[in-house]
RODO-2510 file (C-alpha; in nm, 4 decimals, decimal comma):
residues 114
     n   res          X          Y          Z
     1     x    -0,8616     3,2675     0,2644
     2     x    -0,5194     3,2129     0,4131
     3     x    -0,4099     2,8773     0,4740
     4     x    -0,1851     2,8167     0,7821
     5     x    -0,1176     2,4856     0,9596
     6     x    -0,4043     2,4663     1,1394
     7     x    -0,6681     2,5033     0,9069
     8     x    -0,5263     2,2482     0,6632
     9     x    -0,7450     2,0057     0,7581
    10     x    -1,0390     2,1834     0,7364
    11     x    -0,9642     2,3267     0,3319
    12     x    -0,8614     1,9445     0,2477
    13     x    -1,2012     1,8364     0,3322
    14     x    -1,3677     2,1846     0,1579
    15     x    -1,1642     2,1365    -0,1981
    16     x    -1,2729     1,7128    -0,1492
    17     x    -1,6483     1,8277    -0,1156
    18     x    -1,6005     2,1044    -0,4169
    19     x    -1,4241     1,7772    -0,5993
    20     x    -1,7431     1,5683    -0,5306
    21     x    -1,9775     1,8438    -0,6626
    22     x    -1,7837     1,8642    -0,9894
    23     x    -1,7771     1,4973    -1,0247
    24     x    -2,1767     1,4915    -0,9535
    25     x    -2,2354     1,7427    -1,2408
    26     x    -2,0559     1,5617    -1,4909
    27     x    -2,1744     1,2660    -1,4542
    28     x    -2,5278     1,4558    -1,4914
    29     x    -2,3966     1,6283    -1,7880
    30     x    -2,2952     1,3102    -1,9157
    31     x    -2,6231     1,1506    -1,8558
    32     x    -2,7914     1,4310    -2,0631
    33     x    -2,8898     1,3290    -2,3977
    34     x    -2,6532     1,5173    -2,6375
    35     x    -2,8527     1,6819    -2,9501
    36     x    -2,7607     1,5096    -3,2629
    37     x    -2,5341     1,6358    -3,4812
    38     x    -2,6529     1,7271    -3,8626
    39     x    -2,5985     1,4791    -4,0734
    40     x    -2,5475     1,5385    -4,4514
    41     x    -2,7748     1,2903    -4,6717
    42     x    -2,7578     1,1697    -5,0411
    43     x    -3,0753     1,1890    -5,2861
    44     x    -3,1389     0,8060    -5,1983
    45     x    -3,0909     0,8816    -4,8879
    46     x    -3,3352     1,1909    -4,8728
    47     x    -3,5962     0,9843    -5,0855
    48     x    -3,5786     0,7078    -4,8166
    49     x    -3,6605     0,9384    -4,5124
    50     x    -3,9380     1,1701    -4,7284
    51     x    -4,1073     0,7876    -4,8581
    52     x    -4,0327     0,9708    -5,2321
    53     x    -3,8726     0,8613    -5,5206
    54     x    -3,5366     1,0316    -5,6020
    55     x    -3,7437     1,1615    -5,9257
    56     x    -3,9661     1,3566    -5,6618
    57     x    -3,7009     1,4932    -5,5320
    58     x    -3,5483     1,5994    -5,7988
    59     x    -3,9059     1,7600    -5,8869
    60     x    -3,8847     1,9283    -5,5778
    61     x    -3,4924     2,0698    -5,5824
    62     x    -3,5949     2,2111    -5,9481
    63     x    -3,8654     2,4003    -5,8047
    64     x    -3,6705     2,5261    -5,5083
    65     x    -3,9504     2,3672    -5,2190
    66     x    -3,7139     2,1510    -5,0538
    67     x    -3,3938     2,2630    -4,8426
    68     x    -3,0819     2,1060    -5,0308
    69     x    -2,7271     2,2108    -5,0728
    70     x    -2,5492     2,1465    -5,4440
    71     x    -2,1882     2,0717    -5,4702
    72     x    -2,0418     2,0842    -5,8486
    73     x    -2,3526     1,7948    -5,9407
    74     x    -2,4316     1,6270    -5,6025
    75     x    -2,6832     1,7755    -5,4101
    76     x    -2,6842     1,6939    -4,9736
    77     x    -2,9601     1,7374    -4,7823
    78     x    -2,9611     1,8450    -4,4615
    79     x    -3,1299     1,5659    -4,2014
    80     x    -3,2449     1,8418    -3,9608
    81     x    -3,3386     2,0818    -4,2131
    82     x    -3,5251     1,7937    -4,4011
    83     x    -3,7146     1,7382    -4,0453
    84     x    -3,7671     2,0926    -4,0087
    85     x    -3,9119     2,1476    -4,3680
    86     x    -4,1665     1,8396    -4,3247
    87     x    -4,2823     1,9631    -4,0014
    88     x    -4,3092     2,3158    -4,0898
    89     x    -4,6363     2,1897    -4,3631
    90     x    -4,8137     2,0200    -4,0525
    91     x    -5,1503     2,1185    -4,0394
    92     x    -5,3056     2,2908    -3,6997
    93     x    -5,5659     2,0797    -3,5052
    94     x    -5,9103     2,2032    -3,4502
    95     x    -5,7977     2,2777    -3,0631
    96     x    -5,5186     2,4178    -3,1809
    97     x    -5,7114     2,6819    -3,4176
    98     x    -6,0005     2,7672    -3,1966
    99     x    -5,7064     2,8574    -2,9304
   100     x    -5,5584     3,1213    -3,1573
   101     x    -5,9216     3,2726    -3,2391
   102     x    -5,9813     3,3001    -2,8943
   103     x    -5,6221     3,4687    -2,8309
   104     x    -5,6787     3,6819    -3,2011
   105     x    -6,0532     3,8072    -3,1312
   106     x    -6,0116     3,9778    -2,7954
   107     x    -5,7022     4,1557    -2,9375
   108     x    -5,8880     4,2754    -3,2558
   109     x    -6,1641     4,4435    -3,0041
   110     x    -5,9750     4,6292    -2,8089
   111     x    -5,8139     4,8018    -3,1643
   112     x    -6,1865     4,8732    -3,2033
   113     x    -6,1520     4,6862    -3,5405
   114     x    -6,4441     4,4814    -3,5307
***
């Protein structure tokens, strides 16, 4: 769009409402929760969040069942991955089971395996 004389006016008010719209979506964006960032734990610190003792989680470290990183001898946990590894043991609810029987069963008929 060429801008002459004329229609200067009419692109001051167009790049003001464009300004507005930008200024709208950041203050949205701003609004937004952020997602937190990871956040690097020590044994005691692990322990505290898990409810273990640091001998526990030592226990668990030796036999690899627990996410941890190992500088020279400190070990950091990961607080996300620590989240991630507790939630990955939750157990299914009776809903949730009888749901994926329901979704398994009909499948396993058509294969004409049952």
């Amino acid at each position: 769009m060429e801008i002459t004389f004329e229609k200067l006016p009419q692109a001051v008010t167009q790049l003001l409402d464009k300004l507005e719209n930008i200024e709208r979506l950041l203050l949205i964006k701003s609004n937004t929760p952020q997602p937190e960032s990871d956040i690097l734990l020590t044994i005691k610190q692990a322990a505290e969040i898990l409810h273990l003792s640091v001998p526990t989680i030592y226990g668990l470290v030796q036999r690899a069942e627990v996410p941890v990183c190992k500088r020279g001898k400190r070990l950091y946990f990961s607080k996300q991955e620590l989240t991630t590894w507790i939630m990955a043991g939750r157990k299914k609810t009776i809903s949730e089971i009888e749901a994926e029987v329901s979704t398994y069963l009909p499948m396993r008929k058509k294969r004409g395996k049952l």
